[in-house]
C-alpha positions, 0 to 999 in steps of 0.5 A: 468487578471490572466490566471493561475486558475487550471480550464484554465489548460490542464491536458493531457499536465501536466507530472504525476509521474510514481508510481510503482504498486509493493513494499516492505514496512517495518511494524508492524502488529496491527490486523490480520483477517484471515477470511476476509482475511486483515490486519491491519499494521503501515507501514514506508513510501513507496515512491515507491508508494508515501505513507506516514508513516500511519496505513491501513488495507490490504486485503491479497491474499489467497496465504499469510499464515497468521498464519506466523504472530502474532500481534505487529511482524515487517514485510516486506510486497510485495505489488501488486495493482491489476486491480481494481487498490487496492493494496493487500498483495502479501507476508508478512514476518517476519523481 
């Protein structure tokens, strides 16, 4: 009989990677939308946060000056996840 279905598991034992809840990330912005307050960027991979390589909108805090920035700039980008547990734009400056 096989005892190793993940349902017998106990998950309060399983050790779980530790992410960060900050991190700089290398990209490109595609889009910026000033009044609802995101961007649009393809990031490299963040492996602080176990992020693959992808394309994602994200929303950006007020402090951010977007007018820093124009489409098609690589950018480092500080990344904060908030308590609703999403990750927002904390700065965003270009390379």
């Amino acid at each position: 009989e096989d005892h190793s279905s993940h349902g017998s598991m106990n998950h309060g034992e399983m050790k779980t990677m530790d992410k960060k809840t900050e991190a700089v990330a290398v990209g490109v912005v595609n889009s910026i939308d000033e009044k609802a307050g995101k961007i649009n960027v393809t990031h490299e991979p963040v492996p602080e946060l176990g992020w693959p390589k992808m394309t994602m909108d994200l929303p950006v805090t007020r402090r951010v000056d977007l007018s820093s920035v124009e489409t098609g700039t690589q950018v480092n980008i500080t990344l904060k996840q908030g308590r609703d547990k999403q990750f927002r734009v904390m700065a965003i400056e270009p390379k």
